[in-house]
N, C-alpha and C positions, 0 to 999 in steps of 0.2 A: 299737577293736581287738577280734579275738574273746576269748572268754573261754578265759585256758589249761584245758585237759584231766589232770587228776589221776587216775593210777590212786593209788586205796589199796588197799595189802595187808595185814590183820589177821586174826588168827582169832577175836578178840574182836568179836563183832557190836556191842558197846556202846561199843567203843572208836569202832569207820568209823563208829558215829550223831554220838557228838560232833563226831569231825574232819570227818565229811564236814557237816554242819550248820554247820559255825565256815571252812569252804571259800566253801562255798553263799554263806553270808551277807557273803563277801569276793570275788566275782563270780567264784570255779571251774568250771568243770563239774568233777563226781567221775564217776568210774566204782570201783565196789569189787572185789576179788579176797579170797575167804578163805584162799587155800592159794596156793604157789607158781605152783601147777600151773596153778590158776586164773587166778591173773597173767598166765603167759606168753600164754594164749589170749587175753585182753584185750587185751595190751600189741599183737600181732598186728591183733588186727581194731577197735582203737578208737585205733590210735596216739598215744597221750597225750604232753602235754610234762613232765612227772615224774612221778617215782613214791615212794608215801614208803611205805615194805615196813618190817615190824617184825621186827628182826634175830629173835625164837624165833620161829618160825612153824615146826609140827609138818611131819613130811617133810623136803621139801629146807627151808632154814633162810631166811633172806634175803638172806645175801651170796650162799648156791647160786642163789639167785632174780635175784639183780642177772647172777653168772656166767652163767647163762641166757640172760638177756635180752641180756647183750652179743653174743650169736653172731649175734643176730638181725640183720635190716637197721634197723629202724624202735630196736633199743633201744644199738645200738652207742654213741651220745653220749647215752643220755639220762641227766637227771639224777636219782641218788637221793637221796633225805632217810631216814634210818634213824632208829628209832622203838625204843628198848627199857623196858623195865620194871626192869633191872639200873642200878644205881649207875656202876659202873668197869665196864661192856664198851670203851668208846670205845676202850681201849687196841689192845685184838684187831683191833678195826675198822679201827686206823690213822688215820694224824694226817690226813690226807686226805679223809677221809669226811665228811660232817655228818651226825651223832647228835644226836638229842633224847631226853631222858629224859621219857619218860610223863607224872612225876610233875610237869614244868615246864610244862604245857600243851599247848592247841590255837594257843595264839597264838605259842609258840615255835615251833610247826611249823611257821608259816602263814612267819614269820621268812625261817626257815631255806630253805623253799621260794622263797619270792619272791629269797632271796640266789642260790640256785642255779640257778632258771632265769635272772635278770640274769648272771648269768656263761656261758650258752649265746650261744656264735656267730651270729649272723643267718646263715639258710643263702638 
C-alpha cells in the first residue's frame, strides 16, 4: 500500500520535528505547513490523507484552517486530528472532533490518526 500523506500544521518548528520524525519512523510521508495559510497551499498541491493542524496557530486559528480546507475539493472529507497545548479546549472543539493534547505524545497523535483515516470511506 502507498504510504498515507500527512499535512502537519504547527507554528512550533520543534513540535512538526518530533511529530513528523515519530510519522516517518511509522511509514507516513509528512508534508509541514507553519500557518494556515500555508496549509491550504499544501492541502491543494500535495493532496494529503489527513491533516493534524494545532488548534492556536497565530492568524486564521485551526478550526478557520479545517473551515478552509472544507470549501476545497481535495479537503471537503479529509480528516482532522487537532493538536493543542490547552488542557479543556476539547469542549469548544466539540464532542466530534479528535483532540490530542501535546502534552500526551507523538504516539497519541500517530493513535488518533491511524483511527481517523480507518474511518475514511474507500472512494
Amino acid at each position: 500500500a502507498m504510504k498515507p500523506t500527512v499535512l502537519l500544521v504547527d507554528d512550533d518548528p520543534h513540535y512538526l520535528d518530533l511529530i513528523e520524525l515519530h510519522l516517518k519512523l511509522h511509514e507516513f510521508r509528512v508534508v509541514r505547513a507553519e500557518s494556515a495559510e500555508e496549509a491550504v497551499g499544501r492541502l491543494v498541491h500535495q493532496n494529503p490523507d489527513a491533516v493534524v493542524c494545532d488548534v492556536e496557530l497565530p492568524g486564521a486559528d485551526g478550526l478557520s484552517s479545517e473551515r478552509i480546507a472544507r470549501e476545497t475539493e481535495v479537503g471537503r472529507d479529509l480528516p482532522f486530528v487537532f493538536t493543542t497545548g490547552f488542557v479543556n479546549c476539547s469542549r469548544e472543539l466539540g464532542a466530534e472532533r479528535a483532540v490530542v493534547r501535546k502534552a500526551e505524545g507523538a504516539g497519541r497523535v500517530r493513535e488518533e490518526l491511524e483511527r481517523a483515516l480507518r474511518a475514511v470511506p474507500a472512494s
